[in-house]
N, C-alpha and C positions, 0 to 999 in steps of 0.2 A: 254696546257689545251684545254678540247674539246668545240668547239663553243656551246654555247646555254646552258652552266652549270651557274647555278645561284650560287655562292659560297658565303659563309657567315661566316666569323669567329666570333665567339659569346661565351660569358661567360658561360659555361655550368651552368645547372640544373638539381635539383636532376632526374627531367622527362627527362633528356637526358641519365640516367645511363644505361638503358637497351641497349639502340642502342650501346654509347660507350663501354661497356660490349663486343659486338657483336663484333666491328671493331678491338681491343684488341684480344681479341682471335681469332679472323678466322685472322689477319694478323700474330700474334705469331706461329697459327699452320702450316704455312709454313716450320718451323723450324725443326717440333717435331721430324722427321725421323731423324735429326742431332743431336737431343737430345737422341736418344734412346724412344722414347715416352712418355719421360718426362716434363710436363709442363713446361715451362717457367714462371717467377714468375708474369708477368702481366696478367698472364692467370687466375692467382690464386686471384686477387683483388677484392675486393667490391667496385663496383664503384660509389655507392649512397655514403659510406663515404669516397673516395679519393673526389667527390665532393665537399661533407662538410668539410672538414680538406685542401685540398690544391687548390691553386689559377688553375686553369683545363678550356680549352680554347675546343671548336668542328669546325671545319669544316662541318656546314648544308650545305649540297648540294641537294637543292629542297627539303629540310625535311626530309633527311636521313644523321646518322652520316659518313660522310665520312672520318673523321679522329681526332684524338687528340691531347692534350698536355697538361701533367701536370707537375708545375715546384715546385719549393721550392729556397725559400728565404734562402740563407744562409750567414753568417757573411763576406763574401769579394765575393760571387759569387751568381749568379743565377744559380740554378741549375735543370736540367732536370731531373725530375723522370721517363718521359715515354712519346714518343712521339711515332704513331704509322697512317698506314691510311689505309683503309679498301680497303683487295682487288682488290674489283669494281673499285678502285678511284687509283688504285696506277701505276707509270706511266706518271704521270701528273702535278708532282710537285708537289703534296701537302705537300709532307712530308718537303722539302725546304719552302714552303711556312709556314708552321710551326713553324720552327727554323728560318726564317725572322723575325715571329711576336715576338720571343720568344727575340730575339737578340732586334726588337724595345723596349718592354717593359722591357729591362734588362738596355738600356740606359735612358730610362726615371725614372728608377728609380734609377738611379746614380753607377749602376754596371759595371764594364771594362772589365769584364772574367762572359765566362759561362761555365758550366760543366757539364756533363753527363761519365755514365757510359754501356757500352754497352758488352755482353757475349762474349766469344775470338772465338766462333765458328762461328757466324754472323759476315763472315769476308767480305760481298756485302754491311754488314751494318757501318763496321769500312771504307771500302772502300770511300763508297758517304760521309762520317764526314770530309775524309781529303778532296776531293775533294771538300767540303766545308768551307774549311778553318780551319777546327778542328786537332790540332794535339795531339799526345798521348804524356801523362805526367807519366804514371804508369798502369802496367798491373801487374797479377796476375794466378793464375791457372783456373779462374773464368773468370775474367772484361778485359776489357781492358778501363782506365783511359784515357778522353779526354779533351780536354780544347780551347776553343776558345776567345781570346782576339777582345774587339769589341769597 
């Protein structure tokens, strides 16, 4: 991480949606020439109501979104909907710092496994999951199916 970055993980609000909007797509569009210049579906979200509807975490770095994470509560797991970090910031660990915070708060709340699901063509992104201790449980023509016991 680079000396003299003030970093701040904090409960998003709905006044953080435009930045996290921002860091969401302009990280997603790395992808699009992989896609055919097709969106990716966090590119497609309203992130004033992913705020209001799911538990959604920011990385403030001096006042700008530098990255996200929003999860979902589900009946034996936490689970990741979308974890992502802006360009500017990536590189840095943030997105590990992410899925740290993501992994504390999935044992505080009495959870053993967490899950996400990530597209089969972001294969740099299935990459750094295993190298984080994530292994694949189920893939598809789509996803590829991850799981990390914590």
């Amino acid at each position: 991480m680079a000396k003299g970055i003030i970093l701040n993980i904090r409960k998003a609000v709905i006044k953080d949606s435009a930045g996290l909007q921002q860091c969401m797509e302009l990280a997603y569009s790395t992808y699009l020439d992989r896609m055919n210049g097709k969106p990716l579906p966090p590119m497609e979200v309203n992130y004033s109501e992913e705020i209001e509807q799911y538990p959604t975490w920011v990385i403030d770095c001096d006042g700008k979104i530098a990255g996200g994470i929003i999860i979902i509560y589900e009946e034996k797991s936490l689970s990741i909907a979308n974890v992502s970090v802006h360009p500017d910031f990536q590189g840095r660990g943030f997105g590990s710092i992410l899925l740290n915070f993501a992994g504390e708060h999935a044992k505080e709340n009495n959870y053993k496994e967490m899950r996400l699901a990530t597209h089969v063509l972001l294969t740099e992104n299935i990459s750094l999951y295993r190298h984080l201790g994530w292994e694949e449980y189920d893939r598809d023509n789509v996803r590829v199916y991850m799981k990390k016991v914590i």
